[in-house]
C-alpha angles and dihedrals in degrees: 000000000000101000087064098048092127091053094051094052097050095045078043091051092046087049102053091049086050099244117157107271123188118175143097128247118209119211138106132307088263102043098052089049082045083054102040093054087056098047086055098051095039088057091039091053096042090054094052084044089058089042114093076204098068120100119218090240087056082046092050096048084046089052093046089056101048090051091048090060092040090059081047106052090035080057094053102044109013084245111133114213118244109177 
C-alpha cells in the first residue's frame, strides 16, 4: 500500500469532498477496514466543519478520533495521513 501513497490521498481527498470516486485499493483485511474508518472520520469531520451548527468541543472529539485512526492505519501501512 506504500508505494501508492500519492494515489490514496488524492482518491481520499475526492472522497471527503464528496466527489464521485470509482477504484479499487489493494491491501490486507485489517488495512482496508483501517482505511475505511479514516475515510469516514476525515469526510465526517470535513462536513461539521462546513456546518455553522457545529460546536468546537463536537470539532475537537472529531479531531481526536481522526488522529486516532491516522496513527491506526500509519501503524498498519507505513503510510502518514495527510489529509
Amino acid at each position: 500500500m506504500k508505494k501508492h501513497e500519492s494515489k490514496i490521498h488524492k482518491i481520499a481527498a475526492r472522497y471527503i469532498l464528496g466527489e464521485n470516486v470509482n477504484t479499487s485499493i489493494k491491501g490486507n483485511k485489517e488495512q482496508l477496514k483501517s482505511l475505511e474508518n479514516l475515510l469516514e472520520s476525515s469526510k465526517n469531520l470535513y462536513v461539521k466543519l462546513n456546518e455553522n451548527s457545529t460546536s468546537l468541543d463536537e470539532i475537537l472529539k472529531l479531531i481526536e478520533e481522526k488522529n486516532i485512526y491516522a496513527d491506526k492505519f500509519y501503524s498498519l501501512t507505513g503510510i502518514k495521513w495527510n489529509l
